[in-house]
C-alpha positions in Angstrom: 0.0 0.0 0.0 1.2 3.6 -0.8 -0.5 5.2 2.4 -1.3 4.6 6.1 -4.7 3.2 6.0 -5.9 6.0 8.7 -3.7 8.8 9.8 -6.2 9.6 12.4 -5.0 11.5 16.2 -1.4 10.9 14.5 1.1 13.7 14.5 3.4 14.2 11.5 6.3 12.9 13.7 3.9 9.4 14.7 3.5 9.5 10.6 7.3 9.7 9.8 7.4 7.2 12.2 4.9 4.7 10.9 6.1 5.4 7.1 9.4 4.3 8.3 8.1 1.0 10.1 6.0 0.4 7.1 8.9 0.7 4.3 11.3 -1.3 6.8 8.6 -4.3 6.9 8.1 -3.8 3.1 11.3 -4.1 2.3 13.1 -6.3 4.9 10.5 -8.8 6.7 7.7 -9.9 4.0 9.9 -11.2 1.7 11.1 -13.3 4.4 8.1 -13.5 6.9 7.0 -17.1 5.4 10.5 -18.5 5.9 10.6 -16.9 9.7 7.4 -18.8 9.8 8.2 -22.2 8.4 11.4 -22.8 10.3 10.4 -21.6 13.0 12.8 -19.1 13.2 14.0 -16.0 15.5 14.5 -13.2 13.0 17.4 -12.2 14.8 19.0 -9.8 12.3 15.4 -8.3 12.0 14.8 -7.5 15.5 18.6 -6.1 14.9 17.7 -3.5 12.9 14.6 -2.7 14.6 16.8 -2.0 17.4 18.5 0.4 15.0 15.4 2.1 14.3 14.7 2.9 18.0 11.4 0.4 17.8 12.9 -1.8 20.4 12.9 0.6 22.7 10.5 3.4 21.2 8.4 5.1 24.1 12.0 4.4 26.8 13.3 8.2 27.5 16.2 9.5 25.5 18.3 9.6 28.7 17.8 5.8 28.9 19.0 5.5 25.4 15.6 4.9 23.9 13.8 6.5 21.2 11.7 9.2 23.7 8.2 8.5 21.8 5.2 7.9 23.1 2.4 5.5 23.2 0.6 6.8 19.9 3.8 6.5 18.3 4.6 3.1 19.3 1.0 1.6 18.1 1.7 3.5 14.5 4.9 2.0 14.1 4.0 -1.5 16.1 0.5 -2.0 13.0 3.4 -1.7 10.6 5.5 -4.4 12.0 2.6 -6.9 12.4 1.0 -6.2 8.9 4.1 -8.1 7.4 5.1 -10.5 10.7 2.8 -11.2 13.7 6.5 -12.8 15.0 8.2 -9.7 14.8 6.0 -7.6 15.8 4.8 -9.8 19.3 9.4 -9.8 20.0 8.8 -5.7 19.3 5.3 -5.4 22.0 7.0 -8.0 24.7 10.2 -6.0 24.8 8.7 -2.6 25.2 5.2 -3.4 26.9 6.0 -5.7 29.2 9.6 -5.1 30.4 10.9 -1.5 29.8 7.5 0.0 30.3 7.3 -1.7 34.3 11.2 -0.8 34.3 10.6 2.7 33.6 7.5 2.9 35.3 8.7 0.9 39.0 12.2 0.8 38.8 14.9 2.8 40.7 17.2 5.1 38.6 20.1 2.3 38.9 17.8 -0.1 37.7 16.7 2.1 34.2 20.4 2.9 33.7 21.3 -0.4 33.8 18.4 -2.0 31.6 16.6 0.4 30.0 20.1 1.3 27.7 20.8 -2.2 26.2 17.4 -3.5 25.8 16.7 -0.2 23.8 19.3 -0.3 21.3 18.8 -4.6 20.8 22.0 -5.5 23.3 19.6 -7.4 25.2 15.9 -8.8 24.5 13.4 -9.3 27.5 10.5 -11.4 28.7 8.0 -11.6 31.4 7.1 -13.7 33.5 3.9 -14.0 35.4 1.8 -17.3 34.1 2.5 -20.8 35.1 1.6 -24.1 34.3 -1.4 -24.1 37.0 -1.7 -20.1 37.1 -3.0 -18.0 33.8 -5.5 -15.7 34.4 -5.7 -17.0 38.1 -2.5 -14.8 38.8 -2.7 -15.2 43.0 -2.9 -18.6 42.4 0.6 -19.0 41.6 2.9 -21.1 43.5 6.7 -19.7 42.5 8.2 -18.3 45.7 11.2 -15.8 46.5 12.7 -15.8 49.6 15.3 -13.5 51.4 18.5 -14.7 52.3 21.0 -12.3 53.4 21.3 -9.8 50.6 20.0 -11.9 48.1 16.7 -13.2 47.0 16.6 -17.2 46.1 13.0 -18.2 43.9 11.9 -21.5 43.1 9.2 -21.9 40.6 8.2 -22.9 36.9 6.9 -20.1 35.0 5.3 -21.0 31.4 4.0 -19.5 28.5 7.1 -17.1 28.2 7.1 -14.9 25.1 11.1 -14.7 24.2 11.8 -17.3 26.7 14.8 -18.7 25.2 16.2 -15.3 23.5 15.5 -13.0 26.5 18.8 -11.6 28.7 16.0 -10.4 31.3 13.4 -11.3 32.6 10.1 -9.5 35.1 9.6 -12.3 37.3 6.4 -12.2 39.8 6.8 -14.3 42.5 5.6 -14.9 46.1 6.9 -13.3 48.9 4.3 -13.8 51.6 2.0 -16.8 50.3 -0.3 -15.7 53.5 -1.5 -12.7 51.8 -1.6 -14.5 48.3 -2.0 -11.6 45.5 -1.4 -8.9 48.2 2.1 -11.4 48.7 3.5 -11.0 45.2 6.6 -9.4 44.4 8.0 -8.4 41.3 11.9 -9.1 40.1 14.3 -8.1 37.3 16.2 -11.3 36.6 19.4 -12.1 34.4 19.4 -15.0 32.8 22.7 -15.9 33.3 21.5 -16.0 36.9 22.5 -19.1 38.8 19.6 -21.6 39.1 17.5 -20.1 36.2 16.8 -22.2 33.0 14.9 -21.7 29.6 13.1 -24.9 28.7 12.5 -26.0 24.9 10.6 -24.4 22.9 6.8 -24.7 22.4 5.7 -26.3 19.1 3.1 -23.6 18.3 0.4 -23.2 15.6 1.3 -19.7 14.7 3.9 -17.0 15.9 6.6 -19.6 14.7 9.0 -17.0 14.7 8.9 -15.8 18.2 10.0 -18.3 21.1 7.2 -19.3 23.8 9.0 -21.3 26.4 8.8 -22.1 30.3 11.5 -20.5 32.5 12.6 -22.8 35.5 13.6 -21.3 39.0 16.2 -23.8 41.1 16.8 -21.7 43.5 17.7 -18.8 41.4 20.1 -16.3 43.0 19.4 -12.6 42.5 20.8 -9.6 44.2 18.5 -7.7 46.6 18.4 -4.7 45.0 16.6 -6.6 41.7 13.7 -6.4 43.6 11.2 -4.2 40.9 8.6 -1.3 42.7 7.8 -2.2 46.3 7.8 -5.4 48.2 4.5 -6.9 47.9 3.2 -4.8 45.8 4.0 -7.1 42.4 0.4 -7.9 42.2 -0.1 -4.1 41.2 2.9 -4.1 38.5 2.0 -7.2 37.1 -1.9 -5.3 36.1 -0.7 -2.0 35.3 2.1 -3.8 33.1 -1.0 -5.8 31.3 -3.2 -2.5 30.6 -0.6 -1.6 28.4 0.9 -4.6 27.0 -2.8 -5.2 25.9 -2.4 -2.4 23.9 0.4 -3.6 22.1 -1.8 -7.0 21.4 -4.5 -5.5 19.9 -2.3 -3.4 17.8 -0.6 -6.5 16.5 -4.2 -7.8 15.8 -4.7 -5.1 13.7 -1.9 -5.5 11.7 -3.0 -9.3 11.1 -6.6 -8.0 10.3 -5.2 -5.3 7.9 -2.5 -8.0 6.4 -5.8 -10.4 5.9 -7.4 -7.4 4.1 -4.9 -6.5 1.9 -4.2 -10.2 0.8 -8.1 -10.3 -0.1 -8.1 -7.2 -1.6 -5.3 -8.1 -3.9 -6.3 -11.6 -4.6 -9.9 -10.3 -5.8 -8.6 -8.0 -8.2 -6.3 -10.8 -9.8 -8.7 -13.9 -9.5 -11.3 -13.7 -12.3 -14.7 -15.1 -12.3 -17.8 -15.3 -15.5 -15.0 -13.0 -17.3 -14.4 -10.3 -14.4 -12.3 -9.5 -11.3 -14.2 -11.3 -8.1 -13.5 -8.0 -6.7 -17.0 -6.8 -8.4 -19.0 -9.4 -7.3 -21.8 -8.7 -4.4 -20.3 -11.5 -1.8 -16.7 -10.3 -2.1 -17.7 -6.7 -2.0 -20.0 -7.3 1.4 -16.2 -9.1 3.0 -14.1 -6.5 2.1 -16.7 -3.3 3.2 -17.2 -5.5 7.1 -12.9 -5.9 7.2 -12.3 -2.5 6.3 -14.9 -1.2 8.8 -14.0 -3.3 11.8 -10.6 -2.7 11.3 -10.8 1.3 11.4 -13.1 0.8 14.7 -10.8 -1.4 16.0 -7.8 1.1 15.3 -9.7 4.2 16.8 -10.1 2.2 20.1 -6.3 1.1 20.4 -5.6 5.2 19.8 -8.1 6.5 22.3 -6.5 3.8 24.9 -2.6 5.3 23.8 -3.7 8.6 23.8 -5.0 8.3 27.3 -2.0 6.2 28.7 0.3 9.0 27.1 -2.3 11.4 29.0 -1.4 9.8 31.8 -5.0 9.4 32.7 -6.9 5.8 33.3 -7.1 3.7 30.6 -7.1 0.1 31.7 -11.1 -0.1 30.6 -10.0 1.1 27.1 -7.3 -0.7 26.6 -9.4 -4.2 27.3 -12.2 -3.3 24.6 -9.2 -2.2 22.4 -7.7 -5.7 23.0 -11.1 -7.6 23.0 -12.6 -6.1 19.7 -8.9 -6.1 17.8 -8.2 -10.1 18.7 -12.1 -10.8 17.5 -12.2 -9.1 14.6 -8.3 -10.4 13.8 -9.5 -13.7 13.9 -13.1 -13.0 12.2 -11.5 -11.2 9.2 -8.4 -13.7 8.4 -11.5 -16.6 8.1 -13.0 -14.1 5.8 -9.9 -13.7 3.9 -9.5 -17.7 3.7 -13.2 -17.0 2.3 -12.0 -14.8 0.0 -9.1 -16.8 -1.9 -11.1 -20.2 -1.8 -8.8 -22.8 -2.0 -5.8 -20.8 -2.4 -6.4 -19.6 1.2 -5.8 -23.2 2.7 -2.4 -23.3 1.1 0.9 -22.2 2.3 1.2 -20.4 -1.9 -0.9 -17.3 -0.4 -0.2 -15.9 3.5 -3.8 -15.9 3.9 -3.2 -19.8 6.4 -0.7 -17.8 8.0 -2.5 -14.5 9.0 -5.3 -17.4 9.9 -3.4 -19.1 12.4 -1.5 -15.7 14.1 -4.5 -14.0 14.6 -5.7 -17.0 17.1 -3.1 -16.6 19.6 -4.4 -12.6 20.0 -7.8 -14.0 21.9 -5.2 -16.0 23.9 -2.6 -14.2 25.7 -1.8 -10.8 27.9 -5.5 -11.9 29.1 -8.5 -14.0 27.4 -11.0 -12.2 25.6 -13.4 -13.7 28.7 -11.0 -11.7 31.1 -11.2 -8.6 29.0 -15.1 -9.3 28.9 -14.8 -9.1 33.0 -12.2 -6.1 33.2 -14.6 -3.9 30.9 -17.8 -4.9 32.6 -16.1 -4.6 36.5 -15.1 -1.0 35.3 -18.5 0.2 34.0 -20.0 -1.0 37.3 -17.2 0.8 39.3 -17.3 4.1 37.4 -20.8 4.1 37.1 -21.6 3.6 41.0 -19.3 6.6 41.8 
């Protein structure tokens, strides 16, 4: 595509930005995106130059060697990214959602001057850590412990699920540090991986995001400093949900992109594929497809950017960021079955990347919270700000 589908609420600087994301992932990642997918592969000299480009690190203050944008910025550039690689771009929202977002946000200057810097420019990658094998959306029901010993912290505990589990240099680990209060008892950590006691298992065999490492990271009495403790003691429970508001903004931007790749392919495939001597593209059923993709995907867009604009407010926007994360993942999954729709046959082969769009977009329902939970979150905030 020659333009930005909707340049709406964006600045020219969030423009210049997305242009650049989009000509990067035009250029460098769909040729390749199929083969990141098929092996299985971490697109290592991708994320590389993303690094380069200040998107590993995009909203991290300039004085932490990040890029200084904000959140509006980072969902322009993030859509980009995920219309040519749901693998890329979920490496791109775990790095800056979900651990130099709760670094900058909770951590101690010494803390974002030693992090922040190298997982900006692409030194280092991160992950976090809060599910585990009996523990998802449950998050006080987890069992990994960190006790105090001296001036070091030793946890024990299986955490699973982990996005960039066997790439990430650091980790944002939740663990228990007073099981009596359970979710009032959790504590959050910055962990090295190199850390004694900590191991990334094998990879997950997944359906989609092939490209992007999902692993479970074991705890054998892992040895961390004191001072990796990350925002308060106890108070982990609160990092680990303010983290989530806005790494659910990231997801539901990479759900876009899907839904906008899934568009495109359709849109492109009905002006090629002929039928009783025309393009499909003018027949009545094609034409109803495209006109429901193209409209969802605009809502869906707006609600992601009224969620960014009020986190880079720096007003509330966990209810906004759940229907932004809820409506994106549906409609990502609604409009790559369409797109299958639209390409017939071709759509079940690996020729066209309709199957792959199709099985990435599944995986946005999934994680950083079920579109069940973001059901609950929305509705428990109505009720809240309505009995005020």
């Amino acid at each position: 595509m020659s333009t930005i589908w909707s340049n709406t609420l964006l600045s020219e600087d969030h423009i210049m930005v997305a242009e650049g994301a989009r000509d990067f992932s035009n250029k460098e990642i769909k040729p390749i995106a199929a083969e990141i997918d098929k092996q299985h592969r971490y697109p290592k000299e991708i994320i590389k130059s993303m690094a380069e480009m200040g998107l590993m690190g995009i909203a991290v203050p300039e004085e932490f060697g990040g890029a200084g944008m904000d959140c509006l910025a980072y969902t322009a550039a993030l859509e980009e990214i995920s219309v040519a690689c749901a693998s890329c771009s979920v490496i791109m929202s775990v790095n800056n959602s979900l651990v130099c977002d709760p670094i900058q946000k909770f951590g101690t200057d010494e803390q974002k001057k030693k992090y922040l810097p190298s997982l900006a420019d692409g030194e280092k990658l991160g992950c976090f850590a809060l599910s585990e094998p009996d523990s998802g959306s449950d998050a006080a029901a987890m069992t990994t412990k960190a006790v105090k010993k001296g001036n070091k912290w030793i946890l024990n505990g299986v955490k699973n699920w982990i996005t960039n589990g066997k790439e990430a240099d650091v980790a944002i680990i939740f663990a228990l540090t007073n099981p009596e209060l359970k979710h009032k008892g959790i504590s959050a950590f910055i962990v090295d991986s190199s850390a004694t006691g900590y191991t990334a298992a094998k990879p997950e065999d997944k359906l989609g995001i092939r490209g992007s490492s999902t692993t479970q990271i074991l705890l054998d009495n892992c040895e961390i400093p004191e001072e990796n403790l990350l925002g308060e003691l106890n108070g982990g429970f609160k990092v680990a949900m303010v983290t989530l508001d806005g790494g659910r903004i990231g997801v539901a931007t990479q759900a876009l992109g899907i839904a906008r790749a899934s568009m495109e392919t359709s849109i492109a495939y009905s002006l090629e594929r002929k039928a009783f001597g025309k393009p499909i593209a003018n027949l009545g059923a094609i034409q109803d497809h495209l006109a429901h993709m193209s409209t969802k995907i605009d809502a869906a867009r707006l609600l992601i950017r009224e969620a960014a604009l009020l986190k880079d407010q720096g007003k509330n926007y966990s209810r906004q960021s759940a229907q932004a994360k809820w409506f994106a993942s549906e409609i990502a999954m609604e409009i790559a079955t369409k797109g299958i729709q639209v390409l017939g046959g071709f759509g079940y082969t690996s020729e066209y990347p309709q199957e792959r769009h199709f099985r990435d977009a599944k995986i946005t329902e999934i994680y950083e919270g079920t579109s069940e939970i973001q059901k609950i979150v929305i509705a428990r905030s109505l009720v809240k700000e309505f009995s005020k």
